[in-house]
Every structure is written in C-alpha cells, then in structure tokens.
C-alpha positions in Angstrom: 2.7 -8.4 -4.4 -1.0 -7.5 -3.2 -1.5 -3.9 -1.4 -2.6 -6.1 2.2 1.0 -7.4 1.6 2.5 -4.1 0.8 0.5 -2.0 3.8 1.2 -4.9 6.3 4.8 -4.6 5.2 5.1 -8.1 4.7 5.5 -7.7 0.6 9.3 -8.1 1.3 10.2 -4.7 0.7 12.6 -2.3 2.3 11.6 1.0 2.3 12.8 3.8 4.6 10.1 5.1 7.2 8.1 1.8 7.3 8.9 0.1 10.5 7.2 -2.9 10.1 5.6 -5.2 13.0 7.6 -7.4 15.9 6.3 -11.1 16.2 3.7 -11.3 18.4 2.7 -7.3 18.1 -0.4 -6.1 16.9 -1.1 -5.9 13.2 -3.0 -3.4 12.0 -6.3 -3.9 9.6 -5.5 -2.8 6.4 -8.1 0.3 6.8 -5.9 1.1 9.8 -2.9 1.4 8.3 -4.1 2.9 5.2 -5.8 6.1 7.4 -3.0 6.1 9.9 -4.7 4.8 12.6 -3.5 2.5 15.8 -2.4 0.1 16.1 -0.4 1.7 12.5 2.8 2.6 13.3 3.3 5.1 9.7 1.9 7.5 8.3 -1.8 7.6 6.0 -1.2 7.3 2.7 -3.3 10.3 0.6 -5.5 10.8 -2.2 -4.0 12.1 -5.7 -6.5 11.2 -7.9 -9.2 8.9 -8.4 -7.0 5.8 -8.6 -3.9 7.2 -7.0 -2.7 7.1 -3.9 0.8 8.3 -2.1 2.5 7.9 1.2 3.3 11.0 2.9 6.5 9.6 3.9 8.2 7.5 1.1 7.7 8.2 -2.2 5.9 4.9 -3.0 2.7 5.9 -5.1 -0.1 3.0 -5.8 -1.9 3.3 -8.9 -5.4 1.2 -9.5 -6.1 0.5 -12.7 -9.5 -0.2 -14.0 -11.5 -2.0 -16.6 -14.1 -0.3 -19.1 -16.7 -1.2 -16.5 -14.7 0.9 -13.7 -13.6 -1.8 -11.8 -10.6 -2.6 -10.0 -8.5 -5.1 -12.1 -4.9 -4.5 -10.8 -2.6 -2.2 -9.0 0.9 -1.0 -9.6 3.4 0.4 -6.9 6.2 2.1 -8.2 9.5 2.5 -5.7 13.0 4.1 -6.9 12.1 3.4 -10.3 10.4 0.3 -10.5 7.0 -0.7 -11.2 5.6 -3.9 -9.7 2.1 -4.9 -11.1 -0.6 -7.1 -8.6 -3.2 -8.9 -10.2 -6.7 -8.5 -8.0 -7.3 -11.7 -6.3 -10.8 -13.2 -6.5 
C-alpha cells in the first residue's frame, strides 16, 4: 500500500465516506485530494503533527516515519485497528 494508492482510493480499501472514482471520471492529483480540492470528491486530510496526518471524515490517520537524517523512509495508516506499513518507493 503507497499513500497515491490509498488517496486515489485504489489501495483496495473500504472505508466509509470515501467514494472513490467511476471509470472514465476524473482522478484527482494526489495534492488535490489531499487539500480537498476538485476534482476530489472527500474531505482534506489535516495536520496533527509534524509527521501525522488525519482525515476529517474517517478515522484513518497516516503517520510518516523518518530516518536520523529526517527523511521520509515509510508510512503507516492505521484503520479499525490495523496498521499497514508502505515502504517509500525510489
């Protein structure tokens, strides 16, 4: 699972108050749907700390976690419980 996959909604996840996209509609950027923007059809997700971010809609928060030279090395989305880890792609 990558966050493009999870913001697009195409990570294969169900969760309520994410519509997801008809074939042949307009897919959102992934800066669009992260501010809430058009052609985005759900709300922006918000700040909660430096590396945390929620969804004002589902409680679906997505955590960055970073290396001793601050950067990005993975994220980790936790829904109803569970904790799915994504590796950064190079």
């Amino acid at each position: 699972m990558t966050l493009r996959r999870l913001v697009s909604h195409s990570a294969g996840l169900t969760v309520p108050g994410f519509p997801g996209y008809a074939a042949g509609e307009e897919v959102p950027s992934l800066l669009q749907v992260l501010d809430g923007q058009k052609p985005a059809n759900s709300t922006p997700l918000r700040v909660d700390s430096e590396t945390t971010y929620f969804s004002t809609e589902a409680d679906l928060p997505v955590t960055f976690i970073k290396n001793d030279k601050g950067e990005v090395t993975e994220m980790i989305s936790s829904l109803g419980g569970r904790a799915w880890k994504a590796k950064k792609i190079k």
